[in-house]
C-alpha positions in Angstrom: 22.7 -5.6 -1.4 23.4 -9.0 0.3 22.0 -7.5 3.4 18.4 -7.1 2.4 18.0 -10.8 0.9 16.1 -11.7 3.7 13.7 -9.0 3.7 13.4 -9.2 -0.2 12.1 -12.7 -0.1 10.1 -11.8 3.0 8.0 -9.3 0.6 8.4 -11.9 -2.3 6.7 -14.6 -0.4 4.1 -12.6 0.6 3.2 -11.4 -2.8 3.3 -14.6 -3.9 0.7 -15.4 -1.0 -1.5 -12.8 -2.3 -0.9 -14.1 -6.1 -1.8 -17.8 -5.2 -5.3 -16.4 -3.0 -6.1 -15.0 -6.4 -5.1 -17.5 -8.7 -6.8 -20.4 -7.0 -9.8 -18.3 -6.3 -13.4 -19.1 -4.6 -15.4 -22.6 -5.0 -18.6 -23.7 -4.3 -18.9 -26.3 -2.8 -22.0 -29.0 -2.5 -23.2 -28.0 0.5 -23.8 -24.7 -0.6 -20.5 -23.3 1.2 -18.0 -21.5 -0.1 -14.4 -22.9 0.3 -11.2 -20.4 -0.2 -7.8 -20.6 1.0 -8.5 -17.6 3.2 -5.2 -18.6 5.3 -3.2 -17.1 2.8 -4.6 -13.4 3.3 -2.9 -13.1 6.9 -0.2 -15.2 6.1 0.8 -12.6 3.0 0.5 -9.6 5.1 2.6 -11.2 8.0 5.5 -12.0 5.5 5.1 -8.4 4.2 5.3 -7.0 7.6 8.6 -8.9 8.6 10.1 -7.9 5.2 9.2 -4.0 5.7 10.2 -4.1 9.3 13.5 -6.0 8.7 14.8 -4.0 5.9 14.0 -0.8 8.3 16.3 -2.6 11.0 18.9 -3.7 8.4 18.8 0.4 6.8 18.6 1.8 10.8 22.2 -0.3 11.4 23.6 0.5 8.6 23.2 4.0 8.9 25.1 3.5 12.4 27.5 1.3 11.7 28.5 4.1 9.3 28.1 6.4 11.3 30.5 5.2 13.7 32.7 4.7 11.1 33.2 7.9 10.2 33.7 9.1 13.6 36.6 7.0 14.3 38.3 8.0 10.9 38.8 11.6 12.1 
């Protein structure tokens, strides 16, 4: 389980990205303009994306590394 840390808080962070877009939400401002934190959408997705993609190369070793394994046993 120590493996995936790393891609855990990857996905963590960018839920919490996604969270923080929503909790802080959409303000008027004088001018008439709306101001939002819309940096956070991308940012969220990105961290999502490195913590998908780097569990899928931590599983992918794994699965050789044991593979390999078990070979040289026999």
């Amino acid at each position: 389980m120590k493996k995936y840390i790393f891609s855990m808080v990857s996905g963590l962070i960018g839920v919490i990205c996604f969270a923080a877009y929503n909790i802080i939400g959409t303000k008027m401002s004088p001018d008439g303009s709306f101001v939002e934190p819309f940096g956070l959408i991308p940012i969220g997705y990105l961290f999502i994306f490195i913590g998908v993609i780097s569990a899928i190369i931590v599983a992918v070793v794994t699965y050789i590394y044991n593979l390999l394994n078990k070979k040289k046993e026999k």
